[in-house]
matplotlib code that plots the C-alpha trace (Angstrom):
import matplotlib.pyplot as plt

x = [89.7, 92.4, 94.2, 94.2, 94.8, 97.9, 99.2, 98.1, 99.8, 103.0, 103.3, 102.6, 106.2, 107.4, 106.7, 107.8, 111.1, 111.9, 110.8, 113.5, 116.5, 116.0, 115.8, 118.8, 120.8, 120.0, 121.3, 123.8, 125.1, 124.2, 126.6, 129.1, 129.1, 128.9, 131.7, 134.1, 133.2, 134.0, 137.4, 138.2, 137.3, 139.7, 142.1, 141.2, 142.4, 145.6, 146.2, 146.2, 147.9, 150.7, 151.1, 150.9, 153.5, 155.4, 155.2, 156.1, 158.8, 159.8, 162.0, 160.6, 162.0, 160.8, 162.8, 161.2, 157.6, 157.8, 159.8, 157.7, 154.3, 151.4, 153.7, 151.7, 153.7, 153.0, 152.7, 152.9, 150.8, 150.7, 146.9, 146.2, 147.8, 147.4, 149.0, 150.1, 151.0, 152.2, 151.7, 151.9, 148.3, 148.9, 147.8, 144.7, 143.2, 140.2, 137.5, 135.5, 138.6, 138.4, 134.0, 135.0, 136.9, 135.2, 131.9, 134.7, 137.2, 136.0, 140.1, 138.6, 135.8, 137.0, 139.9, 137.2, 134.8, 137.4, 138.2, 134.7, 134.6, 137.7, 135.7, 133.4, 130.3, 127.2, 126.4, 129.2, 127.2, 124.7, 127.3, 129.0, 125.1, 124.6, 128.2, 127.6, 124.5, 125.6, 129.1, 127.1, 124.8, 121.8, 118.3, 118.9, 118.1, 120.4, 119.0, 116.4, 118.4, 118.7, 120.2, 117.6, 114.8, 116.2, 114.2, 117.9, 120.3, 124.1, 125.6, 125.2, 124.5, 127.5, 130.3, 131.4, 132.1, 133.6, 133.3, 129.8, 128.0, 130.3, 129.1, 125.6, 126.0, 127.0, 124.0, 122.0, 123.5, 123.4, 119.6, 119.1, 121.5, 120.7, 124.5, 124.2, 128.0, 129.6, 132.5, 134.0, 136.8, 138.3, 137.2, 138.6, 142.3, 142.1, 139.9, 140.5, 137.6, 139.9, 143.1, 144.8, 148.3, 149.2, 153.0, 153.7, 155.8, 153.2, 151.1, 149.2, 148.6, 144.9, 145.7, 148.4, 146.4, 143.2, 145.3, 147.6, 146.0, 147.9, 151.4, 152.2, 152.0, 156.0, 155.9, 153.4, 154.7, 158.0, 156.1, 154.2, 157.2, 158.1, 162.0, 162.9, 161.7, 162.0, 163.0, 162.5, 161.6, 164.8, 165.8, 162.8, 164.0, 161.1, 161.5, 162.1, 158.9, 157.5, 159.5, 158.2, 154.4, 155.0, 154.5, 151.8, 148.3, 146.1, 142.3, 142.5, 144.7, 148.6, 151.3, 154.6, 157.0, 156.9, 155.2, 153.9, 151.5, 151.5, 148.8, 148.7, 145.9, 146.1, 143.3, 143.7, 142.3, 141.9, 142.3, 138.8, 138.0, 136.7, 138.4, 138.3, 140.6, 141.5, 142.9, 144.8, 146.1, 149.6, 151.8, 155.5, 157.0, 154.4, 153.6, 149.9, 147.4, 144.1, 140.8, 141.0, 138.4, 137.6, 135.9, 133.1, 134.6, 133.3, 132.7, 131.2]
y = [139.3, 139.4, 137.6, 140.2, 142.9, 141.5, 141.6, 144.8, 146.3, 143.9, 145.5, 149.2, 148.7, 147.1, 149.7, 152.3, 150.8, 150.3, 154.2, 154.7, 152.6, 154.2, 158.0, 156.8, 155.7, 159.3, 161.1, 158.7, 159.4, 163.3, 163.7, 161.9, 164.3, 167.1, 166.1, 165.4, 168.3, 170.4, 168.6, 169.7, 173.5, 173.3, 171.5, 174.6, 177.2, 175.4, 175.6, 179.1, 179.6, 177.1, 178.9, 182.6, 181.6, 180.0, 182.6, 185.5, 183.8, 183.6, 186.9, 186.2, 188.4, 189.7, 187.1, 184.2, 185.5, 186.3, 183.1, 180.4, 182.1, 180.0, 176.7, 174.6, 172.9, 169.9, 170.1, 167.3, 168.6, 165.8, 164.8, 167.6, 167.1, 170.0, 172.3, 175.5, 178.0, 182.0, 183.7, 188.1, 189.4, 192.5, 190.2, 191.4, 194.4, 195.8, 196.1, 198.7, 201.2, 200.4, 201.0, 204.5, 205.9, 204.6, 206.8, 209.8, 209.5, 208.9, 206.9, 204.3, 203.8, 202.9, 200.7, 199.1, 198.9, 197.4, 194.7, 193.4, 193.6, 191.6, 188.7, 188.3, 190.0, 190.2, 193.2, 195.1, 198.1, 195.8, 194.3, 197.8, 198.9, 195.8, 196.4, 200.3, 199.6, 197.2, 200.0, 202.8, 203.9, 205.8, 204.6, 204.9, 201.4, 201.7, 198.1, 195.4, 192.8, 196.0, 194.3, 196.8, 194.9, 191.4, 190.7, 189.3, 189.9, 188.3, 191.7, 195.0, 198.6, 200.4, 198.0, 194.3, 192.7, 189.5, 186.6, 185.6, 188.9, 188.8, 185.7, 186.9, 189.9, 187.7, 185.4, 188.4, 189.3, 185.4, 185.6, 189.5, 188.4, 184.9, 184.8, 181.2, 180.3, 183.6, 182.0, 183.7, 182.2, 185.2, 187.7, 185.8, 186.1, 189.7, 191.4, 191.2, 193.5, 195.7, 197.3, 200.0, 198.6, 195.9, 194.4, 194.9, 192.0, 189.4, 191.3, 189.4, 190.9, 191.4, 193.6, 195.4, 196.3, 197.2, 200.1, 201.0, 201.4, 203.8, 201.1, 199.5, 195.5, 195.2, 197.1, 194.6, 191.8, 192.4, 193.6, 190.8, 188.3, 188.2, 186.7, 188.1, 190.4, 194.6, 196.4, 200.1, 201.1, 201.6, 197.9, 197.1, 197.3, 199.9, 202.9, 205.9, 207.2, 204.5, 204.4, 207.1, 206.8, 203.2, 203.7, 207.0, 205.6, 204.2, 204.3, 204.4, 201.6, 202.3, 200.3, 199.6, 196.6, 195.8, 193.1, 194.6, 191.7, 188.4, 186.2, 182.7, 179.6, 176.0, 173.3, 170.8, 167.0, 166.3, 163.4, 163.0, 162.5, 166.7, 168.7, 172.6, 175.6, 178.9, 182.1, 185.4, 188.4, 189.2, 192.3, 191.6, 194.3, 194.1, 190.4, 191.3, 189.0, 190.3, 189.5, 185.9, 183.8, 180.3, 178.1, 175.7, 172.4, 169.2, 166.0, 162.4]
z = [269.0, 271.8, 269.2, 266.7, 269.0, 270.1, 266.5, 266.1, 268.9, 268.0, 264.3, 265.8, 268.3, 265.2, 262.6, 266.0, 266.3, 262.1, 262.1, 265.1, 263.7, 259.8, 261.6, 263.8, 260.7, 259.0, 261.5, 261.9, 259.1, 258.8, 261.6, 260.1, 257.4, 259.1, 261.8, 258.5, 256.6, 259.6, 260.2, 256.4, 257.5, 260.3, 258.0, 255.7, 258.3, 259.0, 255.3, 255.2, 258.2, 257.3, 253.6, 255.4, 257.1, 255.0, 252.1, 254.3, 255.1, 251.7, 249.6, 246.6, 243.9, 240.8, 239.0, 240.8, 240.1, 236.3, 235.2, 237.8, 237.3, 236.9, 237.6, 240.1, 243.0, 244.5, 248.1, 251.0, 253.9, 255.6, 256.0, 253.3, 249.6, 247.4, 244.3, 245.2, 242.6, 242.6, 239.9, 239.8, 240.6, 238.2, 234.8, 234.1, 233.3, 235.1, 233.1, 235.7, 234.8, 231.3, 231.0, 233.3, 230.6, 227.8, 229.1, 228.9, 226.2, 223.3, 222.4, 225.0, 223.7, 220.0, 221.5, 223.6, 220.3, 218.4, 220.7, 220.7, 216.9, 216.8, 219.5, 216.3, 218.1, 215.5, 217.9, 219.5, 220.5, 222.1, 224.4, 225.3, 226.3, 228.6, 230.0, 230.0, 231.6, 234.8, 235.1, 235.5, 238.7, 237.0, 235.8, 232.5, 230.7, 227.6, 226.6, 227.2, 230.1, 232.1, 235.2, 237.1, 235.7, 237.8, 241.3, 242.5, 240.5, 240.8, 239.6, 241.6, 239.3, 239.8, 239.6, 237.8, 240.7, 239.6, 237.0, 238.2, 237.1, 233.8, 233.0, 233.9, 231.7, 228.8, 229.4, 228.7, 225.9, 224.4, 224.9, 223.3, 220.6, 219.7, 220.0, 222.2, 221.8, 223.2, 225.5, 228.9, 227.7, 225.6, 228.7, 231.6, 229.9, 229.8, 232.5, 235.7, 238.4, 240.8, 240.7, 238.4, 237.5, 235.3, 234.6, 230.8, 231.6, 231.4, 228.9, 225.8, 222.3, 222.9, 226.1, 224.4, 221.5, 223.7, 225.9, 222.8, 219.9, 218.2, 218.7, 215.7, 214.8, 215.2, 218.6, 219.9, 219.0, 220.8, 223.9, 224.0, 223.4, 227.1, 225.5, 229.0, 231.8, 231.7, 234.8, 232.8, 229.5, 228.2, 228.1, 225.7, 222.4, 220.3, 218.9, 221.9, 220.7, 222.2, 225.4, 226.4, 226.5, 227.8, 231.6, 230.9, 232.6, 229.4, 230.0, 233.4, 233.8, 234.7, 233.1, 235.4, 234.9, 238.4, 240.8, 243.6, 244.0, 243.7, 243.3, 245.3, 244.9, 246.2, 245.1, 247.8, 249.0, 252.3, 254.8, 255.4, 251.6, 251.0, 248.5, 248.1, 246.4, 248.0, 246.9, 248.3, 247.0, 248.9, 248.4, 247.5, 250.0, 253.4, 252.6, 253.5, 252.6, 251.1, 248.6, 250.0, 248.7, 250.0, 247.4, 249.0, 250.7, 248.6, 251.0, 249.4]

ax = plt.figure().add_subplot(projection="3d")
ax.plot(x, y, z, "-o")
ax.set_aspect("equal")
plt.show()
Protein backbone atom coordinates (compact mmCIF):
# COMPACT_ATOMS: atom_id res chain seq x y z
CA UNK A 1 0.00 0.00 0.00
CA UNK A 2 2.86 2.40 1.08
CA UNK A 3 4.34 0.93 -1.88
CA UNK A 4 1.89 2.05 -4.26
CA UNK A 5 1.52 5.36 -2.82
CA UNK A 6 4.91 6.12 -3.35
CA UNK A 7 4.47 5.55 -7.07
CA UNK A 8 1.62 7.40 -7.11
CA UNK A 9 3.00 10.48 -5.75
CA UNK A 10 6.40 9.83 -7.91
CA UNK A 11 4.24 9.83 -11.37
CA UNK A 12 2.15 12.97 -10.08
CA UNK A 13 5.90 15.20 -9.63
CA UNK A 14 6.61 13.45 -12.79
CA UNK A 15 3.62 14.21 -14.89
CA UNK A 16 4.01 18.07 -12.75
CA UNK A 17 7.42 18.52 -14.02
CA UNK A 18 6.78 17.03 -18.02
CA UNK A 19 3.62 19.64 -17.80
CA UNK A 20 6.34 22.44 -16.60
CA UNK A 21 9.24 21.68 -19.17
CA UNK A 22 6.46 21.31 -22.42
CA UNK A 23 4.72 24.82 -21.04
CA UNK A 24 8.42 26.20 -20.56
CA UNK A 25 9.35 25.14 -24.13
CA UNK A 26 6.07 27.01 -25.51
CA UNK A 27 6.74 30.01 -24.19
CA UNK A 28 10.15 29.43 -24.95
CA UNK A 29 9.62 29.62 -28.02
CA UNK A 30 6.55 32.11 -28.17
CA UNK A 31 8.99 34.67 -27.02
CA UNK A 32 11.31 33.83 -29.39
CA UNK A 33 8.91 34.82 -31.93
CA UNK A 34 7.71 37.58 -30.51
CA UNK A 35 11.33 39.08 -29.60
CA UNK A 36 12.25 38.52 -33.63
CA UNK A 37 9.14 39.75 -34.97
CA UNK A 38 9.60 42.88 -32.98
CA UNK A 39 13.28 43.28 -33.99
CA UNK A 40 11.78 43.19 -37.75
CA UNK A 41 9.32 46.13 -36.70
CA UNK A 42 12.17 48.22 -35.52
CA UNK A 43 14.10 47.13 -38.59
CA UNK A 44 10.76 48.27 -40.28
CA UNK A 45 11.02 51.87 -38.87
CA UNK A 46 14.59 52.25 -39.76
CA UNK A 47 13.66 51.35 -43.26
CA UNK A 48 11.44 54.15 -43.66
CA UNK A 49 13.39 56.38 -41.99
CA UNK A 50 16.63 55.42 -43.95
CA UNK A 51 14.45 55.74 -47.47
CA UNK A 52 12.76 59.26 -46.18
CA UNK A 53 15.84 60.36 -45.87
CA UNK A 54 17.35 59.24 -48.50
CA UNK A 55 14.62 60.14 -51.12
CA UNK A 56 14.32 63.63 -49.96
CA UNK A 57 17.59 63.95 -50.54
CA UNK A 58 17.22 63.07 -53.89
CA UNK A 59 15.96 65.93 -57.11
CA UNK A 60 14.36 63.67 -58.94
CA UNK A 61 13.08 65.05 -62.06
CA UNK A 62 10.34 64.40 -64.28
CA UNK A 63 12.61 62.62 -66.59
CA UNK A 64 13.87 60.22 -64.06
CA UNK A 65 10.24 59.23 -62.90
CA UNK A 66 8.56 58.68 -66.33
CA UNK A 67 11.55 56.64 -68.00
CA UNK A 68 12.56 54.45 -64.53
CA UNK A 69 8.95 53.95 -63.43
CA UNK A 70 8.00 50.69 -62.06
CA UNK A 71 11.87 49.45 -62.35
CA UNK A 72 12.57 47.76 -59.04
CA UNK A 73 16.13 48.41 -57.44
CA UNK A 74 17.99 46.19 -55.49
CA UNK A 75 18.86 47.52 -52.30
CA UNK A 76 21.79 46.41 -49.62
CA UNK A 77 20.52 47.54 -46.21
CA UNK A 78 22.82 45.88 -44.48
CA UNK A 79 20.78 43.38 -42.14
CA UNK A 80 17.65 44.28 -44.36
CA UNK A 81 17.75 43.35 -48.33
CA UNK A 82 14.94 44.62 -50.21
CA UNK A 83 13.63 46.09 -53.85
CA UNK A 84 12.77 49.54 -53.95
CA UNK A 85 10.95 51.03 -56.83
CA UNK A 86 9.41 54.70 -57.76
CA UNK A 87 7.03 54.89 -59.93
CA UNK A 88 4.51 58.48 -60.53
CA UNK A 89 1.48 57.99 -58.13
CA UNK A 90 -0.80 59.93 -60.75
CA UNK A 91 -1.47 56.28 -62.92
CA UNK A 92 -4.63 55.49 -62.05
CA UNK A 93 -7.82 56.92 -62.25
CA UNK A 94 -10.10 57.19 -59.23
CA UNK A 95 -13.00 55.42 -59.59
CA UNK A 96 -15.02 57.45 -56.59
CA UNK A 97 -14.62 60.64 -59.21
CA UNK A 98 -15.58 58.59 -61.99
CA UNK A 99 -19.18 56.84 -60.07
CA UNK A 100 -19.74 60.97 -58.91
CA UNK A 101 -20.16 62.07 -62.32
CA UNK A 102 -21.61 59.09 -63.71
CA UNK A 103 -24.80 59.80 -61.14
CA UNK A 104 -24.72 63.46 -62.99
CA UNK A 105 -23.65 63.45 -66.51
CA UNK A 106 -25.26 61.33 -68.38
CA UNK A 107 -21.47 61.35 -71.05
CA UNK A 108 -19.99 59.56 -67.85
CA UNK A 109 -22.21 57.29 -67.51
CA UNK A 110 -22.16 55.86 -71.15
CA UNK A 111 -18.22 56.03 -71.14
CA UNK A 112 -18.41 54.27 -67.93
CA UNK A 113 -21.20 51.72 -69.45
CA UNK A 114 -19.11 51.12 -72.30
CA UNK A 115 -16.05 50.15 -70.50
CA UNK A 116 -17.87 47.41 -68.65
CA UNK A 117 -19.41 46.11 -71.89
CA UNK A 118 -15.98 46.05 -73.36
CA UNK A 119 -14.74 43.75 -69.81
CA UNK A 120 -17.32 41.15 -71.35
CA UNK A 121 -19.84 41.66 -68.35
CA UNK A 122 -23.18 39.38 -69.05
CA UNK A 123 -24.68 42.24 -66.85
CA UNK A 124 -23.25 45.69 -67.02
CA UNK A 125 -26.11 47.49 -65.37
CA UNK A 126 -25.87 44.96 -62.64
CA UNK A 127 -22.33 45.93 -61.78
CA UNK A 128 -22.84 49.78 -62.20
CA UNK A 129 -25.98 49.16 -59.43
CA UNK A 130 -23.67 47.29 -56.98
CA UNK A 131 -20.84 50.02 -57.63
CA UNK A 132 -23.66 52.83 -57.59
CA UNK A 133 -24.86 51.37 -54.60
CA UNK A 134 -21.55 51.13 -52.26
CA UNK A 135 -20.59 55.16 -54.02
CA UNK A 136 -23.52 56.55 -52.84
CA UNK A 137 -24.66 57.53 -49.07
CA UNK A 138 -28.54 56.92 -49.13
CA UNK A 139 -30.73 53.88 -48.29
CA UNK A 140 -31.77 53.19 -51.44
CA UNK A 141 -30.89 49.35 -52.35
CA UNK A 142 -30.49 49.65 -56.16
CA UNK A 143 -29.67 45.71 -56.03
CA UNK A 144 -29.66 42.49 -53.96
CA UNK A 145 -25.67 42.43 -52.27
CA UNK A 146 -26.72 45.87 -50.98
CA UNK A 147 -23.46 46.38 -48.99
CA UNK A 148 -26.12 47.74 -46.20
CA UNK A 149 -27.46 44.35 -45.81
CA UNK A 150 -23.64 43.05 -44.43
CA UNK A 151 -23.36 42.77 -40.42
CA UNK A 152 -19.44 43.87 -41.05
CA UNK A 153 -18.85 44.79 -44.11
CA UNK A 154 -15.05 45.55 -45.62
CA UNK A 155 -16.44 48.53 -47.69
CA UNK A 156 -18.04 51.65 -46.05
CA UNK A 157 -21.45 53.32 -47.95
CA UNK A 158 -20.26 56.42 -49.19
CA UNK A 159 -16.90 55.82 -50.62
CA UNK A 160 -14.54 52.70 -52.34
CA UNK A 161 -12.03 52.88 -50.16
CA UNK A 162 -9.43 50.60 -51.50
CA UNK A 163 -8.79 47.26 -53.36
CA UNK A 164 -10.31 45.13 -50.46
CA UNK A 165 -13.96 46.50 -50.81
CA UNK A 166 -13.47 46.38 -54.75
CA UNK A 167 -12.76 42.98 -54.59
CA UNK A 168 -15.64 42.66 -52.21
CA UNK A 169 -17.90 44.41 -54.52
CA UNK A 170 -17.01 42.10 -57.31
CA UNK A 171 -17.53 39.01 -55.10
CA UNK A 172 -21.00 40.21 -55.00
CA UNK A 173 -21.50 40.58 -58.15
CA UNK A 174 -19.71 36.94 -59.10
CA UNK A 175 -22.45 35.42 -56.75
CA UNK A 176 -25.68 37.65 -58.17
CA UNK A 177 -24.29 37.01 -61.63
CA UNK A 178 -23.14 33.48 -61.74
CA UNK A 179 -20.21 35.33 -63.40
CA UNK A 180 -17.51 33.18 -61.09
CA UNK A 181 -14.33 34.14 -63.28
CA UNK A 182 -14.69 38.02 -63.09
CA UNK A 183 -10.81 39.04 -62.51
CA UNK A 184 -9.57 42.35 -60.42
CA UNK A 185 -7.03 42.05 -62.75
CA UNK A 186 -8.51 44.41 -65.57
CA UNK A 187 -9.77 47.02 -62.59
CA UNK A 188 -6.48 47.22 -60.61
CA UNK A 189 -4.73 48.58 -63.98
CA UNK A 190 -7.06 51.38 -64.30
CA UNK A 191 -8.65 52.59 -61.01
CA UNK A 192 -6.91 53.91 -58.48
CA UNK A 193 -9.40 55.34 -54.98
CA UNK A 194 -8.17 59.03 -54.24
CA UNK A 195 -6.95 61.84 -56.08
CA UNK A 196 -8.17 63.93 -59.07
CA UNK A 197 -5.14 64.21 -61.55
CA UNK A 198 -3.72 61.74 -63.66
CA UNK A 199 -0.29 62.16 -66.03
CA UNK A 200 -1.50 61.54 -69.71
CA UNK A 201 2.05 60.50 -69.81
CA UNK A 202 1.63 57.01 -68.49
CA UNK A 203 -1.88 56.64 -69.73
CA UNK A 204 -3.25 53.10 -71.21
CA UNK A 205 -5.82 52.73 -74.08
CA UNK A 206 -8.54 51.58 -71.81
CA UNK A 207 -8.13 54.87 -69.57
CA UNK A 208 -7.94 56.95 -72.56
CA UNK A 209 -10.93 55.69 -74.07
CA UNK A 210 -12.92 55.63 -70.67
CA UNK A 211 -12.43 59.74 -70.10
CA UNK A 212 -12.38 60.47 -73.98
CA UNK A 213 -14.84 58.99 -75.77
CA UNK A 214 -15.54 61.18 -78.31
CA UNK A 215 -11.24 60.97 -79.44
CA UNK A 216 -10.84 58.98 -82.31
CA UNK A 217 -8.84 55.34 -82.66
CA UNK A 218 -5.66 57.18 -84.29
CA UNK A 219 -5.67 59.92 -81.44
CA UNK A 220 -5.51 57.13 -78.85
CA UNK A 221 -3.20 55.22 -80.03
CA UNK A 222 -0.58 57.91 -80.25
CA UNK A 223 -1.52 59.13 -76.74
CA UNK A 224 -1.13 55.99 -75.45
CA UNK A 225 2.21 55.25 -77.31
CA UNK A 226 4.33 56.93 -74.61
CA UNK A 227 7.42 57.04 -77.75
CA UNK A 228 8.44 59.89 -75.34
CA UNK A 229 7.23 62.17 -72.47
CA UNK A 230 4.90 65.53 -73.10
CA UNK A 231 5.63 68.66 -71.06
CA UNK A 232 2.38 70.68 -72.85
CA UNK A 233 -0.02 69.77 -75.32
CA UNK A 234 1.44 71.31 -78.10
CA UNK A 235 4.29 68.77 -78.37
CA UNK A 236 1.82 65.82 -78.84
CA UNK A 237 1.34 65.28 -82.32
CA UNK A 238 -3.02 65.23 -82.82
CA UNK A 239 -5.05 67.36 -84.52
CA UNK A 240 -5.33 71.15 -82.51
CA UNK A 241 -8.86 70.12 -82.05
CA UNK A 242 -7.74 67.86 -79.83
CA UNK A 243 -4.99 69.92 -78.08
CA UNK A 244 -7.23 71.82 -76.75
CA UNK A 245 -9.68 69.73 -74.71
CA UNK A 246 -6.66 67.69 -73.60
CA UNK A 247 -5.95 69.19 -70.11
CA UNK A 248 -10.06 70.29 -69.64
CA UNK A 249 -11.13 68.04 -66.30
CA UNK A 250 -12.97 64.68 -67.85
CA UNK A 251 -15.60 63.08 -65.40
CA UNK A 252 -14.26 64.54 -62.53
CA UNK A 253 -10.82 63.57 -63.11
CA UNK A 254 -8.18 66.36 -64.35
CA UNK A 255 -5.63 65.47 -66.95
CA UNK A 256 -2.02 67.28 -66.55
CA UNK A 257 1.30 65.93 -68.01
CA UNK A 258 3.01 66.48 -64.82
CA UNK A 259 4.24 64.43 -61.77
CA UNK A 260 3.44 65.94 -58.78
CA UNK A 261 3.57 62.65 -57.02
CA UNK A 262 5.54 59.90 -56.96
CA UNK A 263 4.73 56.76 -55.80
CA UNK A 264 7.51 54.59 -53.71
CA UNK A 265 7.21 50.63 -52.41
CA UNK A 266 9.93 48.35 -51.06
CA UNK A 267 9.25 44.43 -50.35
CA UNK A 268 11.96 43.61 -48.01
CA UNK A 269 13.69 40.34 -46.03
CA UNK A 270 15.04 40.77 -42.93
CA UNK A 271 17.98 39.57 -40.74
CA UNK A 272 15.89 37.74 -38.42
CA UNK A 273 14.25 35.63 -41.26
CA UNK A 274 10.64 38.10 -41.42
CA UNK A 275 9.72 39.58 -44.63
CA UNK A 276 7.16 42.58 -45.19
CA UNK A 277 6.41 45.41 -48.06
CA UNK A 278 5.67 49.08 -47.43
CA UNK A 279 4.26 51.87 -49.37
CA UNK A 280 4.19 55.99 -49.40
CA UNK A 281 2.84 58.51 -51.48
CA UNK A 282 5.55 61.51 -51.57
CA UNK A 283 5.07 64.93 -53.41
CA UNK A 284 7.79 65.79 -55.94
CA UNK A 285 8.17 69.56 -54.81
CA UNK A 286 7.62 69.34 -50.60
CA UNK A 287 9.03 65.76 -50.59
CA UNK A 288 6.14 65.01 -48.02
CA UNK A 289 5.48 61.60 -47.28
CA UNK A 290 1.74 60.50 -47.01
CA UNK A 291 -0.96 57.37 -47.43
CA UNK A 292 1.74 55.14 -46.06
CA UNK A 293 0.72 51.74 -45.73
CA UNK A 294 2.71 48.97 -43.88
CA UNK A 295 1.84 45.46 -45.08
CA UNK A 296 1.86 42.82 -42.06
CA UNK A 297 5.55 41.53 -41.06
CA UNK A 298 5.80 37.62 -42.02
CA UNK A 299 8.15 35.57 -39.37
CA UNK A 300 8.66 31.42 -39.71
Amino acid sequence: MRRGIVLFITLGILLMLSSVIFLFLRQSGTLKKSVRQNIAVIQTNLILSDLSAYIKSQKFSQDDIFYGSGIPVSLDLGPVSGFLTIDSAQTKININAILAAVQKDQAALESFLNWLERQRLKNPQLMLALLLDTYDTDLYERERGSEIKIEKPWFQNGTIPNARSLETILQSYRILSGEGNLSMENWESIFGYDGETFDLNYATREQLRLLYPDYPDSVISKLSAHEERYEKPDEIPIDDEYKMTLLEPHFGITPVLTTADMLVSVDFNTSQECSGSMAFRMGMKKKKITHLSLSPIVCP
